[in-house]
Structures are given as structure tokens and as C-alpha cells.
VOGU-3710 file (C-alpha; in Angstrom, 3 decimals, decimal comma):
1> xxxxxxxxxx> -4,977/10,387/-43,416  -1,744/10,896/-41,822  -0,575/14,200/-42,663  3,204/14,532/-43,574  5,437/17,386/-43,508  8,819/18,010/-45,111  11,926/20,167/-44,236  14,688/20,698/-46,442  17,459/19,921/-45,357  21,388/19,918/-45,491
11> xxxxxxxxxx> 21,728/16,379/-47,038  20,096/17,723/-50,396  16,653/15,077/-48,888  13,611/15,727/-47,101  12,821/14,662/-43,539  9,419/13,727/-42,185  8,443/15,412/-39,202  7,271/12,983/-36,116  4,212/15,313/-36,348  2,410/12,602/-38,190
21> xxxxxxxxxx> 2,302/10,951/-35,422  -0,097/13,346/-33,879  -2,709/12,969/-36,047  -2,438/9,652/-35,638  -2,995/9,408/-32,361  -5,884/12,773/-32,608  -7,967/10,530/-34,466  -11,073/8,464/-33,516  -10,618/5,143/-32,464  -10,364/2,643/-35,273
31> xxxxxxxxxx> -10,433/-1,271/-34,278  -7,600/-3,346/-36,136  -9,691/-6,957/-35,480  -10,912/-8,661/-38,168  -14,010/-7,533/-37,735  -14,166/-4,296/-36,503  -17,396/-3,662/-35,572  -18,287/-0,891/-33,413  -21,139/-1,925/-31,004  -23,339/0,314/-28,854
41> xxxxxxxxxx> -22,233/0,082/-25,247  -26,018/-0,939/-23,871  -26,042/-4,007/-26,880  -22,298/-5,124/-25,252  -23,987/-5,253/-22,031  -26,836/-7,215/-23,425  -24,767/-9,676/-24,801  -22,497/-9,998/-22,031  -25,075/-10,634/-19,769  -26,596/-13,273/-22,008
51> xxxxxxxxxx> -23,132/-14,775/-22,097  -22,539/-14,548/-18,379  -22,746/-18,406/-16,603  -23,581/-16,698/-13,466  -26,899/-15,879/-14,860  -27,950/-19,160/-14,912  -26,772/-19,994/-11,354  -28,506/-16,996/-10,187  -32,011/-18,334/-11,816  -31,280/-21,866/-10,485
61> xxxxxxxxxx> -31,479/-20,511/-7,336  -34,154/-18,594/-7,693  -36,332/-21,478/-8,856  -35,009/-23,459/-6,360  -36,460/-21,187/-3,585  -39,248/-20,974/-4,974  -39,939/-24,275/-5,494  -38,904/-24,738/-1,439  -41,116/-22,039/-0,518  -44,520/-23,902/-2,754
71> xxxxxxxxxx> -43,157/-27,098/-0,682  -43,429/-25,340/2,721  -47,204/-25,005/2,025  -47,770/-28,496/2,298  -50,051/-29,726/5,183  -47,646/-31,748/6,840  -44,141/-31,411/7,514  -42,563/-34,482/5,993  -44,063/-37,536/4,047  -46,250/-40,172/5,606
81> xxxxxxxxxx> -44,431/-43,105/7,950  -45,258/-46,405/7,412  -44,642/-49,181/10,013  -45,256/-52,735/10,384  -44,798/-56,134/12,764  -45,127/-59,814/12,387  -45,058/-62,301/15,436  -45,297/-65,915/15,415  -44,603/-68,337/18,048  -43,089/-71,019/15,835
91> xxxxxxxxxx> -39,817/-69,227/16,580  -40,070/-70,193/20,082  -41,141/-73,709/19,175  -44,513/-74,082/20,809  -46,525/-73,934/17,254  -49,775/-73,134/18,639  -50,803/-70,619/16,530  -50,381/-67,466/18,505  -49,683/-65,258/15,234  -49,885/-61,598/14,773
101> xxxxxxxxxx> -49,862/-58,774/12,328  -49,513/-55,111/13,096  -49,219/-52,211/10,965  -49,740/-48,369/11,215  -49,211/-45,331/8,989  -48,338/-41,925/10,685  -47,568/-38,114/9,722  -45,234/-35,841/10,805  -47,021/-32,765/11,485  -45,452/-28,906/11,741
111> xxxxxxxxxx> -44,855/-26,891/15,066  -47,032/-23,940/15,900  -45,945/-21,221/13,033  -43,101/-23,506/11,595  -44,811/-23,894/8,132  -45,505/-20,377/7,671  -41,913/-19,322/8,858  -40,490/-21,976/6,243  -42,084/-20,863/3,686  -41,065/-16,873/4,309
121> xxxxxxxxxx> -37,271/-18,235/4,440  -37,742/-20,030/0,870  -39,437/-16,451/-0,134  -36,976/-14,702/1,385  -34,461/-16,529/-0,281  -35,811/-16,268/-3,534  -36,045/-12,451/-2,917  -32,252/-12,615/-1,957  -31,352/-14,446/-5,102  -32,957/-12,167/-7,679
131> xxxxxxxxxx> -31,560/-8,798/-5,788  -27,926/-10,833/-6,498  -29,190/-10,681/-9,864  -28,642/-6,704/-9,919  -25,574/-6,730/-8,242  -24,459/-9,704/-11,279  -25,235/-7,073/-13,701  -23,622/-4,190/-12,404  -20,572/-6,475/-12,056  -20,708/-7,227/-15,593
141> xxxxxxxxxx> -21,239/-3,919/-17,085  -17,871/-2,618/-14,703  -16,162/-5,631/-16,511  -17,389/-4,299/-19,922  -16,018/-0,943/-19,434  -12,726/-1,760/-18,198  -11,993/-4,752/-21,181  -13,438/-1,990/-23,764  -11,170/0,646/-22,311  -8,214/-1,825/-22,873
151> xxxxxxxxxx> -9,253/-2,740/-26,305  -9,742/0,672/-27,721  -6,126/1,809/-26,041  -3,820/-0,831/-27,021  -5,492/-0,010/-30,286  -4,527/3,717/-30,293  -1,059/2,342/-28,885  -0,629/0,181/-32,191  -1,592/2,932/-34,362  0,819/5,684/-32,991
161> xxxxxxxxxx> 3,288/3,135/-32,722  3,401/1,880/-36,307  3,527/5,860/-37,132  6,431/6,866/-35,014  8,169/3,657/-37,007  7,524/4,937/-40,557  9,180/8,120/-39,266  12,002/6,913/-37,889  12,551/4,509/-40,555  12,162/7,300/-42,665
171> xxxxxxxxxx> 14,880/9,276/-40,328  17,173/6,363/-39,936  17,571/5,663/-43,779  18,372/9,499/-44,428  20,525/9,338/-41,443  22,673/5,985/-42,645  22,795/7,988/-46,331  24,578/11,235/-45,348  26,659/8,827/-42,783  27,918/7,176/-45,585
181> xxxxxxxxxx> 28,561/10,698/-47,237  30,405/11,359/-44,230  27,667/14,046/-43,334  26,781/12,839/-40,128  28,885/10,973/-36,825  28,908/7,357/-35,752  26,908/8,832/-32,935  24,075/10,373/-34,831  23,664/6,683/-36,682  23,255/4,635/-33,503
191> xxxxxxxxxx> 21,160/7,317/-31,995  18,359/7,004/-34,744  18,993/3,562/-35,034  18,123/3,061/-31,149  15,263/4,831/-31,140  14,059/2,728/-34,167  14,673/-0,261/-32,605  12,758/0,765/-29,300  9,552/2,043/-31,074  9,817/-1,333/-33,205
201> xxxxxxxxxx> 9,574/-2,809/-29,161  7,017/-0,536/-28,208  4,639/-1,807/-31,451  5,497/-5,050/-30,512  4,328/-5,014/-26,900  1,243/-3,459/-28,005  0,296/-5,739/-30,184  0,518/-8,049/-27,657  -1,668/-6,011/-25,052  -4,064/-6,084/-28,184
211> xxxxxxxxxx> -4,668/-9,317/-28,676  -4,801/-10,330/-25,075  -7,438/-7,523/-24,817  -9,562/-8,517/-27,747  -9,463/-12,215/-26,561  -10,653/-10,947/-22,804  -13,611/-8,641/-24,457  -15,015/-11,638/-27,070  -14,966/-14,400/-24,250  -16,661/-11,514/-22,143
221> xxxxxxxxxx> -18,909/-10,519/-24,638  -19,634/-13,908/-26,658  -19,769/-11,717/-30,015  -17,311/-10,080/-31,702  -16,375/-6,072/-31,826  -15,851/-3,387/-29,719  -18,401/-1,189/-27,636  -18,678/2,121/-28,391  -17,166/3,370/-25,350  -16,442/7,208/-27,054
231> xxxxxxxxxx> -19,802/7,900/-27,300  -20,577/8,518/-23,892  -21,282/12,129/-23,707  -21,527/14,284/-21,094  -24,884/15,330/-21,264  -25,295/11,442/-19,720  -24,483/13,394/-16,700  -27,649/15,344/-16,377  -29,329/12,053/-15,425  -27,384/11,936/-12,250
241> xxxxxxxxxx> -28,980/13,325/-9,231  -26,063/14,754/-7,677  -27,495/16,393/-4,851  -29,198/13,082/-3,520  -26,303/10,484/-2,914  -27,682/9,078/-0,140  -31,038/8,032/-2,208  -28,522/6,607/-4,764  -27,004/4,389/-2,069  -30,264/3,021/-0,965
251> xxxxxxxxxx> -31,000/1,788/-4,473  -27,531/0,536/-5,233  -28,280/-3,312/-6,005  -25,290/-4,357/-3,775  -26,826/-2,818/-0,740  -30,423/-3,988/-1,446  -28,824/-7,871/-1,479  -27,395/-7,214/1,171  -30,477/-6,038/3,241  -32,227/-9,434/1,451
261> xxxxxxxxxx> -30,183/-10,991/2,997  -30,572/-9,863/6,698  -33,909/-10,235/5,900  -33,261/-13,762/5,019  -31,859/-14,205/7,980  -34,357/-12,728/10,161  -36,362/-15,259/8,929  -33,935/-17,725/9,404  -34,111/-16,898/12,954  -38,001/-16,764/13,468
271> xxxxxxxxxx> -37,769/-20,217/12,632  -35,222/-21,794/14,435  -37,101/-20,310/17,437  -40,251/-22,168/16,486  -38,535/-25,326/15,765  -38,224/-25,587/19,718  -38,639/-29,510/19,443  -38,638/-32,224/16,980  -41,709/-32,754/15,206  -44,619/-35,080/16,840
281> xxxxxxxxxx> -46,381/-37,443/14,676  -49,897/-38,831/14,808  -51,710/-41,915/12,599  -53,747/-44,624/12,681  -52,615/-48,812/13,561  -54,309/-51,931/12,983  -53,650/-54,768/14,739  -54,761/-58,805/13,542  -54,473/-61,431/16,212  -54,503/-65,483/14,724
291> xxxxxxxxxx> -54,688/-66,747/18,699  -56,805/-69,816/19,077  -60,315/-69,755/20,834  -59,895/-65,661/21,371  -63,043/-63,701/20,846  -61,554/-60,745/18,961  -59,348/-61,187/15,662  -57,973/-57,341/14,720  -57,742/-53,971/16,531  -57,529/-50,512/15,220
301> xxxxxxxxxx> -56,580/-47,713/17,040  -54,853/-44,301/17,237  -51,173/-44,017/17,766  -48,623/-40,380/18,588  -45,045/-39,841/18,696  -44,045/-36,450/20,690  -40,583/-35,899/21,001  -39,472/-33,756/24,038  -37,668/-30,656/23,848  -34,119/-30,764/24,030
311> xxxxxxxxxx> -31,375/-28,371/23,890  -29,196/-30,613/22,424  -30,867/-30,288/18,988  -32,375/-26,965/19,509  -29,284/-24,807/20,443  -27,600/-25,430/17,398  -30,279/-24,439/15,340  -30,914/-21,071/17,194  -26,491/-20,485/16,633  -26,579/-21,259/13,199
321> xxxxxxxxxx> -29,352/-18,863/13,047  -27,994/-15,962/15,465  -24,675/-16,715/13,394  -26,071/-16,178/10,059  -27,946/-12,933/10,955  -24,956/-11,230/12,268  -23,016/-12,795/9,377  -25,230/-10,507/7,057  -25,708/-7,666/9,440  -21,718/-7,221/9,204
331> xxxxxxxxxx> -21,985/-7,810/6,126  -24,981/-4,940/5,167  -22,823/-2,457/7,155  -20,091/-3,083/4,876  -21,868/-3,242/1,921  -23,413/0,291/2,882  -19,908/1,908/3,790  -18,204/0,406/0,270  -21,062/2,367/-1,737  -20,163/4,806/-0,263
341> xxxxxxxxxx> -17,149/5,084/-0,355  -17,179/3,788/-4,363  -19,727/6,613/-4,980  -17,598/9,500/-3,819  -14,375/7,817/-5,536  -16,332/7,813/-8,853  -17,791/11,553/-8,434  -14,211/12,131/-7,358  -12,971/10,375/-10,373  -14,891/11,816/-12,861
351> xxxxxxxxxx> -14,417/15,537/-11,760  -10,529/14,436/-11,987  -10,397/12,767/-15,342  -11,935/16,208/-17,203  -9,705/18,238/-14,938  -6,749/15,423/-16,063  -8,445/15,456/-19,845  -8,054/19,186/-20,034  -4,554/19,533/-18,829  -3,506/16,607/-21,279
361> xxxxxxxxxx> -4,586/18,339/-24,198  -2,411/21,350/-23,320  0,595/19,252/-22,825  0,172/17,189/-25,928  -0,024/20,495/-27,680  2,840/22,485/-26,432  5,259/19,055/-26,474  4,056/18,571/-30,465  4,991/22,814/-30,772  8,202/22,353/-29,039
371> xxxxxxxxxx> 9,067/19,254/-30,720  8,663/20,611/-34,288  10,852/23,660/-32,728  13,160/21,617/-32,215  13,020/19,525/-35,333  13,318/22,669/-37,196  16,176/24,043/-35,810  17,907/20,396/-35,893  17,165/21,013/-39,809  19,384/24,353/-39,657
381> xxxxxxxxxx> 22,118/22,383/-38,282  21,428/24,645/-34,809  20,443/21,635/-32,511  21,972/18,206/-32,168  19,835/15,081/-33,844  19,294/13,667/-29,812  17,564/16,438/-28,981  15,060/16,419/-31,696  14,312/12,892/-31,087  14,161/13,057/-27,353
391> xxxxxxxxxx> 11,916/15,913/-28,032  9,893/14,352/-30,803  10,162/10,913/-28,432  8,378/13,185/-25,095  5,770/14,432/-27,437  4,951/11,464/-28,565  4,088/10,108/-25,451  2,366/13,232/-23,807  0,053/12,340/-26,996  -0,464/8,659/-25,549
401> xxxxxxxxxx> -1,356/10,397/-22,002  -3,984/12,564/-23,956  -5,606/9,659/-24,939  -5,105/7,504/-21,797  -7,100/10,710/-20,179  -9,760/10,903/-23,502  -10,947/7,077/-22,878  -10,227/7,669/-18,683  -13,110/11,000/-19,447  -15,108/8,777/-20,958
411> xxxxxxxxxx> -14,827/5,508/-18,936  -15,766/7,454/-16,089  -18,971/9,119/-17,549  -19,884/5,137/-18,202  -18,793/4,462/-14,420  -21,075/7,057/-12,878  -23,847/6,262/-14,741  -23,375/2,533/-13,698  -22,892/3,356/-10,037  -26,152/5,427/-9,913
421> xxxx> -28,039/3,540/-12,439  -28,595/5,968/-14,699  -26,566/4,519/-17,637  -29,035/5,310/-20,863
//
């Protein structure tokens, strides 16, 4: 419960102390949706995943290459070519039955090591996809994290706010009494009546925040609730192999795509090389002559088709290929350097947020100490109304701080233990 405590004071009432507000705000997280159920943060990541439509354009690729690389192991490099001829000489108007038919049928065939280098571009693509896969789910888990840290503090903001109301509704209806005993100034009135008004804006805005939160986690999620985020403890932490960042790099899914992907392009590159020329084709044509008094009728014989090299249609090939590889070398490099960089950021992060969670808590305390000081003495008639509620007012919000650096402590135990993939 919110605890309550009362002064006596000079207007023969009692006045509730803004401490309440503390212990609202001290408490554990408590989800105003409809349903409020609390979800453990590994389930939230299960369902979001399920729920995520890049999924299912990341395994539509993958099938896709893999259907191109069981394609590549086909004998030939394209279908059979049919072809076929009649002549007659009616056209020319002699008539004298000089007719013939001619028809062949002809495959393309592949280039010394082009099959084999198609089908390790198909498998390297296929590899490529499914390392995207990884990099998909770390993405969605960093998603999680930040829409759950949003829920679960615009929930603590609607909870301290509707506190800090009852108390200065509570203030603000003693206040207008004794002013209309005469008891208290003009000033005093408009004073309490301000700050009323302002905390009735603050719970305003963050029930707004709320529900635009909530909606952004449930379309995320596809269920309803909130992920646990709270429990995250620090013993998480002992997973983390600290000492060996640059191991944790190598395995970071973002950097592995990336070096798919160079791969890929390697590949790529091999066979644009042996793709030097257009492919030849070889078959088999009949030929049936109708000519009067000849002494043969039909033909059959062997027929080829061998393209010349040309670097008209091979250079482009080879660019597109040299292109692509330094495309995703670049692109490796960077991939390598933004780990990096990310990884010391969230060690640098978390070490900050428990240095930042420990200073909050002493500053949430001494503001609540010095604010019921000051309340107290206001009681005596020794300090002026403003300055209790400017006090009260600062100690309420070093109390928000404490828990924007409670779910920042915990957010970033989640973080590291996404970045090195030791989440539990």
C-alpha cells in the first residue's frame, strides 16, 4: 500500500506528506493493461520472433538458394533447344516437288568448372541467408528490450503521478479551506493550485506514453503482457567472458553475415571468371528431302554452336563481380569495427548504469529526507508553502531518475547478454 503520514497542523486539519509518493514509486513494477501479465523475457523473444515477417523472408530465401544450388547440379546448363525448317518450291512457282524438312534438337552445355562454381554461389547464398537469420534475432530481442523498458516506465510514471495528485489534491483542498478562513494568502492558493494542475499534465502525458508503448510492445510481440525485464540479475553476468572480447566479436551474428557474404562473393567471382564465353551447344539434326528421282530421302547428322569469347559480355560480368566483393569486403570491415565499437559501449554502459543506479538511490533518499524537512517545518509555520512543494516537487522527480536508472541497470544486464550471446 501507499503509506500515508499526517502532521498537525495550524488549520486545526491534517496534511499528507508527498512521502507517499515514494513508496509508490519504490515499488515493483505493476502493469495497468488489461491484462497484466508478466511474461518471462526469453518467452517475449519467442513470440516476437514467431511474430516477426522478416522471418519468413529470411526462410524464402533460404529455400530459394537452395533450391538454385540442387538446380546447378543439373547436367546441362539450360533446357534442350529445339529447331526446325520447311522448304518447298511451290513458293517460287516451279511445283516440282523439291520439298524439304529439317529439324534438330540441341543442349546447352556448362563451361569448364561453371556448374560446380554455380552451385557453391547458390550454397553460399543459402549460407548467407541463414547467418542473416542471427543477426534478425538479435535485432529483435534489442527491439524487445527497449519497447519493454518503455512499457514498464511510463507505467511507474502513471503510478507516481496519480500519487503526487491525491496529495496535492489533498493539499490544495486544505489550502482553499484555511484561504477561505483567511489563514492563508492569495499566493499560497494559486501556488498549490499550479502545482495541481501540472502533475494533473504530467499523468496525462504519461498515460499517453503508456498506451503508445503498450500498442508498440503487443504489435511487437503478437501476445499480450509485459516481459519481465526486472528479473535480470546480475549473476547473468558471470556468463560473460569478459576477458575474451575479441572471441565475442568473431561470433557476433552480424559479423559472421557479413563474412557470408564475402564469401558469397568470392564465389561470385570464381564464376564470372569461368563464364569466359557464352555457352556452346551440341545435338543431333535430321534432314528429309521429297526431290524427284534423288537416291537418298533423309539425313541425320551432328550439329555445334560455339560462341566466341567476347569482352563485351564478359567484362561486365567480372565488374559486377569485382563490385560485389568489395561491396561486402567494405562492408565486413565495418561490420567488424561497429561490434566493436557496440561491445565496448555496452561494457561501458553497463559499468555506468550501476555506478548511475547507485548514486540515484542516494539522491532519491536525501531529496525524500530534505523534503519531509521541509514539509515539517512548513507545518510550524517556519518555511513558506513554495518551498515545501518545490522541495517535495525535486524529490519527486529524483525518485523518477531512480527508477529511470533501476530499469537502465537492468536493461543493460539484458543488453550485454544479447551482445555476447549469453542471454539465459
Amino acid at each position: 500500500m501507499i503509506s500515508s503520514r499526517f502532521y498537525p497542523g495550524s488549520w486545526g486539519g491534517r496534511i499528507c506528506v508527498l512521502s507517499c509518493v515514494g513508496a509508490a514509486l519504490l515499488r515493483p513494477p505493476v502493469s495497468l493493461a488489461a491484462d497484466n501479465t508478466v511474461i518471462p523475457f526469453h518467452a517475449a523473444l519467442v513470440a516476437a520472433w514467431e511474430n516477426d515477417p522478416v522471418r519468413r523472408e529470411l526462410a524464402t530465401n533460404t529455400q530459394s538458394a537452395d533450391a538454385r544450388a540442387a538446380a546447378a547440379r543439373s547436367w546441362f546448363v539450360g533446357g534442350p533447344v529445339l529447331t526446325g525448317s520447311y522448304y518447298d518450291d511451290r513458293v517460287a512457282g516451279t511445283n516440282l516437288g523439291y520439298i524439304t524438312w529439317q529439324g534438330g534438337v540441341s543442349v546447352p552445355l556448362w563451361l569448364p568448372g561453371q556448374g560446380s562454381a554455380t552451385e557453391r554461389v547458390a550454397q553460399a547464398d543459402s549460407k548467407t541467408a541463414l547467418s542473416r537469420v542471427d543477426v534478425e534475432r538479435m535485432a529483435v530481442a534489442v527491439r524487445v528490450l527497449e519497447q519493454t523498458g518503455a512499457v514498464i516506465l511510463s507505467e511507474r510514471r502513471v503510478i507516481a503521478g496519480h500519487a503526487i495528485v491525491r496529495s496535492f489534491e489533498h493539499i490544495a483542498e486544505l489550502t482553499a479551506r484555511a484561504h477561505g478562513h483567511g489563514e492563508v494568502g492569495t499566493v499560497e492558493l494559486q501556488a498549490v493550485t499550479a502545482q495541481l494542475a501540472d502533475a494533473r499534465g504530467e499523468v496525462a502525458k504519461a498515460n499517453t506514453e503508456l498506451a503508445s508503448a503498450r500498442s508498440r510492445l503487443q504489435t511487437l510481440l503478437g501476445v499480450p503482457g509485459v516481459p519481465d525485464l526486472m528479473a535480470a540479475d546480475p549473476r547473468w553476468l558471470d556468463r560473460v567472458p569478459l576477458g575474451d572480447t575479441r572471441k565475442i566479436e568473431e561470433q557476433d551474428p552480424r559479423v559472421q553475415s557479413a563474412h557470408r557474404e564475402v564469401i558469397a562473393a568470392q564465389e561470385q567471382m570464381r564464376l564470372a571468371r569461368a563464364s569466359f564465353m557464352p555457352n556452346p551447344e551440341i545435338g543431333v539434326d535430321a534432314i528429309d528431302q521429297g526431290q524427284y528421282g534423288s537416291p537418298w530421302a533423309t539425313q541425320v547428322g551432328v550439329n555445334f554452336r560455339i560462341p566466341l569469347p567476347s569482352d563485351v559480355t564478359h567484362t561486365p560480368q567480372i565488374s559486377a563481380a569485382r563490385d560485389r566483393l568489395a561491396a561486402s569486403t567494405r562492408a565486413e570491415i565495418q561490420a567488424r569495427r561497429a561490434v566493436h565499437d557496440e561491445l565496448a559501449q555496452v561494457m561501458a554502459s553497463l559499468a555506468g548504469t550501476r555506478e548511475a543506479l547507485l548514486q540515484a538511490r542516494t539522491s532519491a533518499a536525501q531529496t525524500m529526507r530534505r523534503a519531509d524537512a521541509i514539509e515539517h517545518s512548513w507545518t510550524l509555520g517556519e518555511t513558506p508553502l513554495i518551498e515545501a512543494l518545490r522541495a517535495r516537487t525535486d524529490a519527486w522527480r529524483s525518485l523518477l531518475a531512480l527508477n529511470q536508472a533501476e530499469v537502465s541497470w537492468h536493461g543493460a544486464i539484458i543488453r550485454t547478454g544479447i551482445s555476447t550471446g549469453t542471454l539465459p
